[in-house]
C-alpha positions as CSV (number, residue, x, y, z in Angstrom):
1,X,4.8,1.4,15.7
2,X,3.5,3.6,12.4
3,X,1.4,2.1,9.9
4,X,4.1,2.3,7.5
5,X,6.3,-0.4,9.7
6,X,3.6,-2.4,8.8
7,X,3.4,-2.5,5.3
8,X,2.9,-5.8,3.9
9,X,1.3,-7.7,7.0
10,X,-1.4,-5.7,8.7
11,X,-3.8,-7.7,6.5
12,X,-2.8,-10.5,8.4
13,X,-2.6,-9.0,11.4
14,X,-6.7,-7.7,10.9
15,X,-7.3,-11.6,10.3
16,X,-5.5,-12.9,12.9
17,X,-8.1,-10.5,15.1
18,X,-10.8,-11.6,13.5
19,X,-9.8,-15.0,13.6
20,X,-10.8,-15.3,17.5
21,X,-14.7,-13.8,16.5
22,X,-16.4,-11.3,14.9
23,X,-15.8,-7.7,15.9
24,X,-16.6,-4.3,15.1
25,X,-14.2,-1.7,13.8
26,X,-13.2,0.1,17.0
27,X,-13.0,-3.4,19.1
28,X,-10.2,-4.3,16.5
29,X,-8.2,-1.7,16.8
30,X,-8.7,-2.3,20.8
31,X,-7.6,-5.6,20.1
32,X,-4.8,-4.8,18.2
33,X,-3.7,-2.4,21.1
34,X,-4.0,-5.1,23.7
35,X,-2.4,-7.7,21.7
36,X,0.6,-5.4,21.3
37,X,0.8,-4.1,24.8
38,X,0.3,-0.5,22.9
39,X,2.5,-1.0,20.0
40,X,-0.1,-1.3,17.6
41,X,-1.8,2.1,18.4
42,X,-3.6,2.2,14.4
43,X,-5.4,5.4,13.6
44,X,-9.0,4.3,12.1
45,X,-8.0,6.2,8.7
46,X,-5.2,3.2,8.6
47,X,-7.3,0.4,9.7
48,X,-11.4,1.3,7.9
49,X,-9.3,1.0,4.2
50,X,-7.5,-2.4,5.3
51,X,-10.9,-3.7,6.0
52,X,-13.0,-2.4,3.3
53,X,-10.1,-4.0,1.0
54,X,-10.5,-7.7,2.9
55,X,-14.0,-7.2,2.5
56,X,-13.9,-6.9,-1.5
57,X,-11.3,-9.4,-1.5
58,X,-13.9,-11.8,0.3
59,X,-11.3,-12.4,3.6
60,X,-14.6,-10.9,5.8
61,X,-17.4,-10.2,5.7
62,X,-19.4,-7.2,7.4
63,X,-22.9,-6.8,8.8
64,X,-24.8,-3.5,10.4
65,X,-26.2,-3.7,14.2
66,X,-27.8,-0.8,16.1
67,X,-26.3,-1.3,19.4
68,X,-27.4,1.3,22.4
69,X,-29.1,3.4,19.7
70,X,-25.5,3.7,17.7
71,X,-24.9,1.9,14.0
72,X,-21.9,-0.6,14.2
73,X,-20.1,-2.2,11.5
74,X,-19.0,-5.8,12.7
75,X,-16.3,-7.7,10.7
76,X,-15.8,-11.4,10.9
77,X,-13.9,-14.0,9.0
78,X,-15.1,-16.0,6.3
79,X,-13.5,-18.9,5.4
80,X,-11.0,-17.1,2.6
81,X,-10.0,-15.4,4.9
82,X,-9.2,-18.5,7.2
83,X,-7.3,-19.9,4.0
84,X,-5.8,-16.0,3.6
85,X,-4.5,-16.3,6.7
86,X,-2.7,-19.7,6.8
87,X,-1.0,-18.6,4.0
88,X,-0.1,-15.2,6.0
89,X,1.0,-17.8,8.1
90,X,3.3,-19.5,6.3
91,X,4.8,-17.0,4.9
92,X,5.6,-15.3,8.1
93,X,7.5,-18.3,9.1
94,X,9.5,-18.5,5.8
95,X,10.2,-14.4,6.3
96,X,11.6,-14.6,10.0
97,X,13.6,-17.8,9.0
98,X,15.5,-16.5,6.2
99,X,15.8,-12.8,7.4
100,X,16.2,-14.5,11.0
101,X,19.6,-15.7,9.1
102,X,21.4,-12.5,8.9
103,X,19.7,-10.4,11.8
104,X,20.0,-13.2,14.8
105,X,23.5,-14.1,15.5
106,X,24.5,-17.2,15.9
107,X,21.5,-18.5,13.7
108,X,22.7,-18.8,10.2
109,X,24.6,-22.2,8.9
110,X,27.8,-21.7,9.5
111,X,27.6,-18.9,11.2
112,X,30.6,-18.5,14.0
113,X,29.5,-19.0,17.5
């Protein structure tokens, strides 16, 4: 799956990471991968922007470590984000509902069986 697929929710997704503990940038995209079973295979150019732009918009916040003699960036959530990401949430549900209605047959009101 390309970045572009994901237009519109890999905010959400980058929260719903974060959302199990802090992490830095490489161990996000890992998770991401795993959580996918590959799908989600982000290049760092797609996923270093998404995370700058949560961090100014106060969804996480970031700290530097030295870790085996190497700088790390971690990321974890603060609790706009936890908010941000309800709302992600809820508006998932409403999106795969109503689109739900005209891609899953069968599913719509009055739809024929």
């Amino acid at each position: 799956m390309k970045a572009q697929e994901l237009h519109g929710h890999l905010d959400a997704l980058l929260l719903a990471v974060l959302e199990q503990g802090a992490l830095h940038g490489y161990a996000i995209i890992e998770a991401l991968r795993a959580r996918s079973d590959g799908s989600l295979d982000l290049p760092t150019g797609t996923i270093y922007p998404a995370l700058r732009r949560l961090e100014r918009a106060g969804h996480v916040a970031s700290t530097w470590s030295t870790v085996n003699g190497r700088e790390r960036r971690t990321y974890q959530l603060t609790d706009a984000g936890r908010r941000a990401l309800a709302g992600e949430r809820a508006g998932w549900r409403e999106f795969q509902s109503t689109v739900g209605r005209f891609l899953d047959p069968g599913t719509a009101p009055g739809a024929p069986v």
